[in-house]
N, C-alpha and C positions, 0 to 999 in steps of 0.2 A: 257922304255916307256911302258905302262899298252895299254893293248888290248882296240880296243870303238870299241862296234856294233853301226854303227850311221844310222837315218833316220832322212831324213828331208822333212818339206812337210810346202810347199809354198803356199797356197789355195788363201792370197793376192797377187799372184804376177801380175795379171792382172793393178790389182790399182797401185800396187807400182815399179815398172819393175829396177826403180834406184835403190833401196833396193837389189833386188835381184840378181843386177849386184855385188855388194859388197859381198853379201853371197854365194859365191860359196860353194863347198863341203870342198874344201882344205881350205877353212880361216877357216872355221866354225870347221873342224874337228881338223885342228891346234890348237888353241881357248880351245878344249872341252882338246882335248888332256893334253896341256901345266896344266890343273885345275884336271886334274887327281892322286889319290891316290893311286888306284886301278883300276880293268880292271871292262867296265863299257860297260852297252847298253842303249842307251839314243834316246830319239827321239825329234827332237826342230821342232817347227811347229811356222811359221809366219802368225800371224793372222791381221783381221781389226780391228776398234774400239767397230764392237758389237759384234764377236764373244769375243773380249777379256774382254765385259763388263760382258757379259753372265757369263763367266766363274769363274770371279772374284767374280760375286753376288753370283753364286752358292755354290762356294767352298770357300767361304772367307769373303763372306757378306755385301762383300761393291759393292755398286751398281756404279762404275766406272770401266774403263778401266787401267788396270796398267802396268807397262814400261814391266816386267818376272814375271812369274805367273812357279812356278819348283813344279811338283808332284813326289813325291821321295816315290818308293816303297821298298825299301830295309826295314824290320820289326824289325831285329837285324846288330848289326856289321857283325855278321857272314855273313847275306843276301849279295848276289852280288849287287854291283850299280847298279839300274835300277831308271828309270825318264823321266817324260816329262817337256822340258823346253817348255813354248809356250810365244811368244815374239810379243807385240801389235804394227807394225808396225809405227801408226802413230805417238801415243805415245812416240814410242822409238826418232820416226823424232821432232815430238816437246820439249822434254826435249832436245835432244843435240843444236839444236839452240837455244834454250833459254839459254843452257849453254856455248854457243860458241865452242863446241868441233864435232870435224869429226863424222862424222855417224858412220862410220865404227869403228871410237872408243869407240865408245857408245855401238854399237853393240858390239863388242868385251868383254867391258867391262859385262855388263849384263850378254851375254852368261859365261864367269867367274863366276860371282856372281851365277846365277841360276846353274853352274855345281858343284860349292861348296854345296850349300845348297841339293843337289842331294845324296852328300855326309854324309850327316849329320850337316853340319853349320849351324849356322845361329848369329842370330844377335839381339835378342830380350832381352837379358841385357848387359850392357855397355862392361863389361870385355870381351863378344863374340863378342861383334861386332868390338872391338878394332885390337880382333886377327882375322877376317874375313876379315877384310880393309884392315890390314897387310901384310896377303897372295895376297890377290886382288893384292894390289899395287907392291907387288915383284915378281909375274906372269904378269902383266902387262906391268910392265918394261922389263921381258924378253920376252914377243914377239914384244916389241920395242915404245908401247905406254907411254905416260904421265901417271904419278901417275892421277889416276881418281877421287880421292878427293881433289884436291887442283883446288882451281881457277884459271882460265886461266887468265893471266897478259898481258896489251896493254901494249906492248915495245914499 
């Protein structure tokens, strides 16, 4: 198991109190843990829809709110893991009901996603993204979630 400095910082938790019951320390650092390659200091911050609209225009251009927003400071391989995931609360709450899946697997999932891309991943031509879903999905499964790309079926 790889070392995590973790901080987390809740600034919505006023708004969202169900959110935050879900994200304790131990799921969230479980979570970062299980996506880990390396020993890593990472800080994940839960935001609203304007702080995380804010953040998005600024750093990314698009004047929306989006589900993980991961600032990944590491400059070379050699650099140690360092990053900020910052995760858009409401966002994150409307993608999973739209999608039919638990919150906290949503949550779960994302945090994955953004501790990858923390990493170095990412997903912006097909062949990365194939093997980025791949890992997702086989980290997923082992902390006991549904593959998070497959639609959810009414049995």
């Amino acid at each position: 198991m790889h070392r995590l400095g973790l901080t987390i910082q809740f600034p919505a938790a006023k708004a969202y109190p169900s959110h935050k019951a879900l994200l304790s320390r131990a799921a969230v650092s479980r979570w970062i843990k299980a996506s880990l390659f390396a020993d890593a200091d990472l800080t994940v911050r839960f935001v609203d829809e304007d702080e995380g609209r804010v953040l998005n225009r600024t750093y990314r251009q698009k004047d929306y709110a989006t589900n993980v927003l991961t600032f990944a400071y590491a400059e070379t391989e050699e650099d140690p893991v360092a990053g900020d995931l910052i995760l858009c609360c409401p966002v994150v709450e409307r993608e999973a009901n739209e999608q039919g899946k638990p919150l906290e697997a949503h949550y779960a999932h994302l945090i994955v996603h953004g501790t990858l891309h923390a990493q170095g991943y990412d997903h912006e031509v097909e062949v990365e993204a194939e093997e980025m879903e791949s890992i997702e999905t086989d980290i997923m499964k082992s902390l006991g979630f549904s593959d998070p790309y497959l639609p959810l079926t009414d049995d």
